[in-house]
C-alpha positions in Angstrom: -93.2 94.9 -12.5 -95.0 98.3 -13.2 -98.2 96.8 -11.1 -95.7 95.9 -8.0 -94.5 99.5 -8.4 -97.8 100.4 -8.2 -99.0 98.2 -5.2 -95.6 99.2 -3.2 -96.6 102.8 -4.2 -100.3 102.6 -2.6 -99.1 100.6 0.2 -96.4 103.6 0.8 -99.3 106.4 0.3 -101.7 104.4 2.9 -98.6 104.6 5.6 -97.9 108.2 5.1 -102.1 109.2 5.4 -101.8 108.4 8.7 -98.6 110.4 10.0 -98.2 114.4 10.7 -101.8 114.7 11.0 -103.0 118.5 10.8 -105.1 119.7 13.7 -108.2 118.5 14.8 -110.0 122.0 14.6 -109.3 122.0 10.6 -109.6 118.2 10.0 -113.0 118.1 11.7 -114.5 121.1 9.2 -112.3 118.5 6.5 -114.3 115.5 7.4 -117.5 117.2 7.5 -117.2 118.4 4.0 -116.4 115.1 2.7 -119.3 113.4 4.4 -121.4 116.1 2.5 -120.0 115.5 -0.8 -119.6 112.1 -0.9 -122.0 110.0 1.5 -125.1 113.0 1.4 -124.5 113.9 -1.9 -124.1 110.2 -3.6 -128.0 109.8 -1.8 -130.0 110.5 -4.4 -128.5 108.2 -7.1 -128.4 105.5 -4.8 -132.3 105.6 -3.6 -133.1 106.0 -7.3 -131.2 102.9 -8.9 -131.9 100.7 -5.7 -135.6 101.5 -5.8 -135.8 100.7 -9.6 -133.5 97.4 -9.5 -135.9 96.0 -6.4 -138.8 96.3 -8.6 -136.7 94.7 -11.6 -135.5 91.9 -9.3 -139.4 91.7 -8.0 -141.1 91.6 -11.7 -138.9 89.4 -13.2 -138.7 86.9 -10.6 -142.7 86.8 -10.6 -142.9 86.3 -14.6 -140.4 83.2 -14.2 -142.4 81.2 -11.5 -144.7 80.0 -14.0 -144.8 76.8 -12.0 -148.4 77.0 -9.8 -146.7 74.9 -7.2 -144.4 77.4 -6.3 -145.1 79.1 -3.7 -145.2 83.1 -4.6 -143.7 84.3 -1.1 -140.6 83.0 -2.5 -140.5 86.6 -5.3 -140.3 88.2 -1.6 -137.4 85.7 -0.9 -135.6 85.9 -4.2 -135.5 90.0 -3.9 -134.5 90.0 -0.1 -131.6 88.1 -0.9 -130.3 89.1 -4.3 -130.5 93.4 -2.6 -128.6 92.5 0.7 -126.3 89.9 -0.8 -125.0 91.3 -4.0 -126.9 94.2 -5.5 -126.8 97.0 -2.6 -123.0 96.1 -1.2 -121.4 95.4 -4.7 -123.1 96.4 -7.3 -124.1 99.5 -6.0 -120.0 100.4 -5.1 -119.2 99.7 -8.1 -121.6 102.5 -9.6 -120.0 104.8 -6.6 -116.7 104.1 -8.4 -118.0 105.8 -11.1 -119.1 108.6 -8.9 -117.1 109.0 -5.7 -113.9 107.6 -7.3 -113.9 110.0 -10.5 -114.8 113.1 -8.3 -111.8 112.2 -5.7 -109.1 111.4 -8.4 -110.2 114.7 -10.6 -110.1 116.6 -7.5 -106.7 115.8 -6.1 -105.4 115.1 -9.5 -106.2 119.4 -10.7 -104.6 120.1 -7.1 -101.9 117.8 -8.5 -101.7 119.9 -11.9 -102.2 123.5 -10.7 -99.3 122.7 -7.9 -101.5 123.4 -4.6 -99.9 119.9 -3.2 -96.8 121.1 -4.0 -97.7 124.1 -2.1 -99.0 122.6 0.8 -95.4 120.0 1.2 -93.7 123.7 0.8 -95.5 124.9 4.0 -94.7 121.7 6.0 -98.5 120.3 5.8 -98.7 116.5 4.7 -100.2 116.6 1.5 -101.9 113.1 2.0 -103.0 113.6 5.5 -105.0 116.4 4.4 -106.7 115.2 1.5 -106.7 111.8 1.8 -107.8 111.2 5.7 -110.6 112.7 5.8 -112.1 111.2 2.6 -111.4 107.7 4.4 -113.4 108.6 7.5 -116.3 110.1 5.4 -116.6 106.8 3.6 -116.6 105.1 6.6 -120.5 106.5 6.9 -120.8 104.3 3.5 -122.7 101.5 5.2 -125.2 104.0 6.2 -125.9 104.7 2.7 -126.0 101.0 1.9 -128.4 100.3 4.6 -130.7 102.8 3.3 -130.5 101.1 -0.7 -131.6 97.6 1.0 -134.7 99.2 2.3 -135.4 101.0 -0.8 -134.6 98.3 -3.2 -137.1 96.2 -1.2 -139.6 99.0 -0.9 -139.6 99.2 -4.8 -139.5 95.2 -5.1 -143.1 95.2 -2.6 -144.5 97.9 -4.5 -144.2 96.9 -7.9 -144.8 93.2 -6.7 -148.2 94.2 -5.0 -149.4 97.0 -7.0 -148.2 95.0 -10.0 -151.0 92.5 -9.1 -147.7 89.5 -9.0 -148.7 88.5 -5.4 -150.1 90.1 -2.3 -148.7 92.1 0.5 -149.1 89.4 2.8 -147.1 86.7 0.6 -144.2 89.2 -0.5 -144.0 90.2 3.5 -143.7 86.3 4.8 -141.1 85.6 1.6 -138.9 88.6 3.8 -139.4 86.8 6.5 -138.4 83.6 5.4 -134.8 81.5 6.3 -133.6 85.0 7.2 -130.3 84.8 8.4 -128.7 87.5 10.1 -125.0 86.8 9.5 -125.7 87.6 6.0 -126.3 91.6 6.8 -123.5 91.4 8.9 -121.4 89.9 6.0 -122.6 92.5 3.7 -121.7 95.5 5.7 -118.2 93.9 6.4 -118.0 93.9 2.4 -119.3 97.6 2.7 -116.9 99.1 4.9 -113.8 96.9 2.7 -115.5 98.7 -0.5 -115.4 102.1 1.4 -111.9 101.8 1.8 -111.1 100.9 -1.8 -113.3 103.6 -2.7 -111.8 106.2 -0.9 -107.5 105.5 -1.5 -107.6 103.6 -4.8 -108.9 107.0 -6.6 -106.7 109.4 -4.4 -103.8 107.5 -5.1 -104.7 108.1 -8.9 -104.9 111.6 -8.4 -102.1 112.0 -6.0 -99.8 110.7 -8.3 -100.4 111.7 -11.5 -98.4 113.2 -13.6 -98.8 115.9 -16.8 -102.0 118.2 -17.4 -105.3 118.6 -17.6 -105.9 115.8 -20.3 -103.9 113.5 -17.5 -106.6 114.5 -15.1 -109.5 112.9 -17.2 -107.2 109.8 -18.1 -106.3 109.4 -14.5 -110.0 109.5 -13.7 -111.1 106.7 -16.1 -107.9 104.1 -14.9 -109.2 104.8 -11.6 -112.7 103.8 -11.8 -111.4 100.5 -13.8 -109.2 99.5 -11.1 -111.6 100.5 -8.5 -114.4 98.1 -10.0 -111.7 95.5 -10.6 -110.1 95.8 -6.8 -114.2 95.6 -5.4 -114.7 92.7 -7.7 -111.7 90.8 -6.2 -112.5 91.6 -2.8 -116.0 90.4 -2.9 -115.0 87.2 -4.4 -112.0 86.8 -1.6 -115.0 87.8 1.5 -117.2 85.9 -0.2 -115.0 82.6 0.2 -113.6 83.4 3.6 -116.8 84.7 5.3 -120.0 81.8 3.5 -117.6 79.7 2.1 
């Protein structure tokens, strides 16, 4: 019964985001900052694991086709697929829980803890509008961020193919190229922009409605990067099924 609660809960939070908006000219600077923090400023991580997980993907796919009738374009093939499919929409979310979700729980849940919610319901300004909204429109730049760890992953995956003397730039390029189908980038940006939304409300709803001190704060952070992960895993099996099945 206490996960019901707690879906009717999230379900009530996600309705009241959305009514007594504050004004534009203070939302705006709102959304801004939140694209900073959590789209601009996740960057770095992202280029950093993509990059090395391409080449990962790249060198071990080359040391298991031992088989000289194998054609080697197919490491090109094997990389392209495994980065937009799964690795860059998924996998790489689910490191963002760890990032973006534990930054937005801890920081509504010490607003929570040192009463500045409280202070802003006192003043007639909805709580959730303001500190939930715009962290669901900044994550709606997600896919941006997403599109740029597919390039990068399969940047790393040709460089340590090529200048790992696996196969040459020519074969890796034509593997790329090879049964591409476009649907496929579609579906994993539809998976992206899903994942955003989990990412931004599942961890505010942690923090909005916790309850105790600061030691609450840092529990509330690690339930909501489990459920997070577990909500992303779900929903990639469920788009999965409805969208390739």
């Amino acid at each position: 019964m206490s996960y019901l609660s707690s879906i009717g809960s999230y379900a009530i939070m996600v309705k009241e985001v959305f009514k007594k908006p504050v004004k534009w000219r203070i939302m705006k600077n709102l959304i801004f900052k939140e694209i900073d923090e959590l789209i601009f400023g996740s960057l770095g991580i992202i280029i950093f694991i993509s990059f090395f997980i391409g080449a990962v993907v790249t060198i071990q796919t080359a040391l298991n086709l031992t088989n000289p009738i194998i054609p080697k374009n197919l490491i090109g093939f094997t990389t392209r697929q495994s980065l937009i499919l799964e690795f860059s929409p998924t996998f790489v979310s689910i490191i963002m829980a760890g990032k973006v979700g534990s930054y937005i729980t801890s920081s509504i849940g010490t607003m929570r803890v040192t009463e500045q919610i409280d202070a802003l319901e006192v003043m007639g300004v909805n709580a959730l509008n303001y500190l939930v909204f715009p962290k669901i429109i900044a994550m709606f730049f997600y896919p941006f961020a997403i599109a740029i760890s597919m390039y990068v992953g399969i940047l790393g995956g040709w460089i340590a193919g090529v200048f790992g003397g696996f196969l040459t730039s020519a074969e890796f390029t034509e593997g790329l190229q090879i049964d591409f189908i476009p649907f496929q980038v579609f579906y994993a940006f539809v998976k992206t922009l899903v994942f955003a939304w989990v990412l931004a409300t599942v961890p505010a709803y942690h923090g909005f409605y916790m309850k105790g001190g600061a030691l609450e704060v840092g529990k509330a952070s690690t339930t909501a990067f489990v459920w997070t992960s577990v909500v992303i895993i779900v929903m990639n099996y469920i788009l999965t099924q409805l969208l390739l099945g």
